[in-house]
N, C-alpha and C positions, 0 to 999 in steps of 0.2 A: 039253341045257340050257346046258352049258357053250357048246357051241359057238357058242351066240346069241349067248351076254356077249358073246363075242371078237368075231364080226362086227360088234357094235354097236358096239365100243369103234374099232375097225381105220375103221369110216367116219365115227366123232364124229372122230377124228383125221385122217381127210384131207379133210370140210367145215373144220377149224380152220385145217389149210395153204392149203385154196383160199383162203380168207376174207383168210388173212393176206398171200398173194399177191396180193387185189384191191386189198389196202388201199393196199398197197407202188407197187403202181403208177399211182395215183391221185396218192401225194404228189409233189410236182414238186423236183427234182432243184435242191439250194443252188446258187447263184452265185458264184462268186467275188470280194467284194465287200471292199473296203478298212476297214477300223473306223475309228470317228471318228477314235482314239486313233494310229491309222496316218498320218492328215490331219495331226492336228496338227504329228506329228515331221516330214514330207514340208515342210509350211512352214512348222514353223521352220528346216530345214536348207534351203530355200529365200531365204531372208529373210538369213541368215548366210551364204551366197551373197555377196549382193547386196551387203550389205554391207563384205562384205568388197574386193568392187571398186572399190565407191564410196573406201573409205579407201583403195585402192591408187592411183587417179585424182587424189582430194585430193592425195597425198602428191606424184604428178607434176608436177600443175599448181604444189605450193607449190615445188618444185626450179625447175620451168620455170615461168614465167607468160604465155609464147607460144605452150606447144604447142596449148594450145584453140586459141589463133586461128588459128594456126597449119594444125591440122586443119581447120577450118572454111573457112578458106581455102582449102585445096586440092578441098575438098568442092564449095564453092559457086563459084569462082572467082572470086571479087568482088575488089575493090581495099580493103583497111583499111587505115585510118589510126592508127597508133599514136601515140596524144599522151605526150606526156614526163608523168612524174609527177614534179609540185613539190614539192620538200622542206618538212618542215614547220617554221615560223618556232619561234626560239628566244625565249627572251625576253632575250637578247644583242641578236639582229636588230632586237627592237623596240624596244630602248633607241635602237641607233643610227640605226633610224629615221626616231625621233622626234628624235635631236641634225640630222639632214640637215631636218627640215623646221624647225625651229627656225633653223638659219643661211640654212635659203633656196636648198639646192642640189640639192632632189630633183626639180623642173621648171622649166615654163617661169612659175610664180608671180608672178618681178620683172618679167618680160618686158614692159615699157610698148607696148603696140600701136601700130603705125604710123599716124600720122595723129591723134594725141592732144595735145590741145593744152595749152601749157604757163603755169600761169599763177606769175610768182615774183617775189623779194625776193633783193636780196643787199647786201653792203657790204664794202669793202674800202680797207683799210689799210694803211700805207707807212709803215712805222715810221723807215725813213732812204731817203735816194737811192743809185741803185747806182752803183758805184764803178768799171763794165768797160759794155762794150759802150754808152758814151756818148759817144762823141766827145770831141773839143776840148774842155776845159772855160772858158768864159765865164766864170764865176760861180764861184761861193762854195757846193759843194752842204751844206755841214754844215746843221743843224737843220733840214733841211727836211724835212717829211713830205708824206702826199695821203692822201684819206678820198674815198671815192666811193659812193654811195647810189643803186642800180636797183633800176626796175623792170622784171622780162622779161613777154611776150608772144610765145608760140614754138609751132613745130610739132614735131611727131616724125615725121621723111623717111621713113627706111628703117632695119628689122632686117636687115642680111644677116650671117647667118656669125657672128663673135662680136664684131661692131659694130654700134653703134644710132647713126646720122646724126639730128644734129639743128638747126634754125635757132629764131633767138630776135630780134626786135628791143630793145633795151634803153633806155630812157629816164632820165637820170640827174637826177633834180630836185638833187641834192646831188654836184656836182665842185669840193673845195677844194682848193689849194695851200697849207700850212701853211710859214713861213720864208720867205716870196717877196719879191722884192726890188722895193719902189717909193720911187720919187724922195718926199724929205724936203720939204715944203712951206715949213717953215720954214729951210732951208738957203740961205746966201746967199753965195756966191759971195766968199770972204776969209773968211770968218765962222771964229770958235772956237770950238769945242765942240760944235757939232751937226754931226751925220753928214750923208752926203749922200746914201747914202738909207739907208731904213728897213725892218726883215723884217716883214712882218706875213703874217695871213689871206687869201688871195683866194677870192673867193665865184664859182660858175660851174657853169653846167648843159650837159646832153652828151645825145650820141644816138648810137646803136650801131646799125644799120640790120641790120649783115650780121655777126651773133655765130655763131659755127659750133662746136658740140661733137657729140665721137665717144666714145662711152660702150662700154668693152668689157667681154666678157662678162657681159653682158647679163640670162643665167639667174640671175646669184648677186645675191644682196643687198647689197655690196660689193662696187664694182667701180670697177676707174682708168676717168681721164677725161683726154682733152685737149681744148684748145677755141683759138679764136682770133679774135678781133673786129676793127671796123675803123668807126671814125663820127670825128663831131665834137664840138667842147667851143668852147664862147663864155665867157671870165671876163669879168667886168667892169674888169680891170685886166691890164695885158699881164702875162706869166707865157713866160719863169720871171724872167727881167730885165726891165729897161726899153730896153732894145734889141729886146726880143720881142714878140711880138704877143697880143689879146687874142682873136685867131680861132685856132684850132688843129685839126689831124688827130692823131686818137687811134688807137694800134694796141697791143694787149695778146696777148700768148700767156698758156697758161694749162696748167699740169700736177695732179692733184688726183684726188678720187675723189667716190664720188655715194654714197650708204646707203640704202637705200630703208628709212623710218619704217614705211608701210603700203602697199597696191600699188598706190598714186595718189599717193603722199607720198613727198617724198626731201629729204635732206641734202644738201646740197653744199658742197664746200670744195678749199681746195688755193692754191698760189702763182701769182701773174699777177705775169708783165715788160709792165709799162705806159710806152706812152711818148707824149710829145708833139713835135709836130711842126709847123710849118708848113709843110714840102716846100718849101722855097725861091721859095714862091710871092712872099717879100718879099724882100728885098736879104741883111738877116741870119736866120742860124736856128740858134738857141744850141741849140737839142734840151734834153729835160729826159726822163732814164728813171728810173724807182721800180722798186723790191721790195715789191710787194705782197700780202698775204695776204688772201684771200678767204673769207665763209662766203655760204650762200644757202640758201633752202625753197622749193621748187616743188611744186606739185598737178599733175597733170595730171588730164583729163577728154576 
């Protein structure tokens, strides 16, 4: 009896190992397989990598700011053009910028273009006769003055270089002699007390064909001038004597400066040695030269 239990017990127990060896080898065999939590550290120590390069590159490029191009260049071969980088304006620079466009000498602003026509006024004044470069003196030059009144109509030649050639012809409705000596009417030859002759007014108009001014530097708003003309003058009474004529040749130099108002608008001014002449076309030729002072306003168009 006993020895049944036992057999029974001895094969319940090795059905229980077979069973448990079936089972064992049925289940399939883990993987080796990364946990999420393994992922994540992987990139984040990925990432912090990268990053780390990336600042170590910033930091190059901010040392160097050619080595890109630099590498890129040797990479691809190409030709690059590096442009300068412009400093950035102060607000110094733009004060002074604005004082340079204010006087007029940041371009070519004043610059009057070639072939601009000149329409103007001018008048000029001879407070006394000059005392040098007049010859012989004939006459009596004290109290004499001259007052002259044109009009211009003129071209603009040529800008070269820091000269502006220019032509003008000038019409003078108004050429007076002030102080000029003519024969007394009432003077009579023995006579007491009345002069022989008299200073007065003479009235007379003029024409300037060939006025020639050279205007330099040109760019600026302010700028010298010289000029030089050449016509004639009709009085209605011989001038500067009565030995003189009432036909004459006119010839003026001219030293001064020009102000440009607006960029068609200018000021003119400055001294003219005006002289008169008849060139010996007559027997006598007393000559008559002034100090004159000039102003004038042109437009051009």
């Amino acid at each position: 009896m006993k020895k049944n239990i036992l057999n029974s017990a001895v094969l319940a127990f090795y059905a229980l190992f077979i069973t448990a060896l079936a089972i064992s080898a049925q289940i399939p065999k883990p993987e080796t397989t990364e946990t999420p939590a393994a992922e994540e550290q992987i990139t984040s120590e990925t990432t912090a990598i990268s990053g780390v390069k990336k600042l170590t590159a910033d930091k190059l490029k901010a040392a160097n700011p050619f080595d890109e191009i630099t590498a890129a260049n040797d990479i691809s071969s190409k030709k690059i053009v590096i442009k300068p980088i412009e400093p950035a304006k102060t607000p110094t620079d733009e004060i002074v910028s604005e004082a340079i466009k204010r006087r007029g000498l940041s371009s070519g602003k004043w610059v009057i273009p070639d072939g601009a026509t000149e329409y103007g006024v001018e008048i000029g004044f001879a407070p006394a006769m000059a005392t040098w470069m007049s010859g012989p003196k004939y006459y009596d030059i004290k109290d004499r003055q001259h007052l002259v009144g044109s009009l211009r109509w003129g071209k603009i030649l040529k800008t070269k270089g820091i000269v502006t050639f220019s032509w003008a012809i000038e019409i003078e409705p108004v050429n007076i002699a002030f102080g000029n000596e003519v024969d007394n009417p009432r003077y009579v030859e023995g006579s007491v007390g009345e002069p022989r002759r008299n200073r007065e007014a003479t009235y007379g108009i003029g024409i300037n064909p060939a006025s020639f001014r050279f205007i330099f530097f040109p760019k600026y708003r302010l700028r010298p001038m010289l000029g030089a003309g050449f016509g004639l003058v009709r009085h209605y009474k011989r001038v500067p004597t009565v030995e003189g004529t009432k036909f004459n040749f006119q010839v003026d130099f001219q030293i001064g400066g020009q102000y440009m108002l607006k960029e068609n608008k200018a000021l003119n001014f400055g001294y003219r040695y005006y002289h008169l002449s008849n060139m010996y076309l007559f027997n006598f030729n007393p000559g008559y030269n002034v100090n004159m002072f000039f102003v004038g306003y042109s437009i051009y168009k």
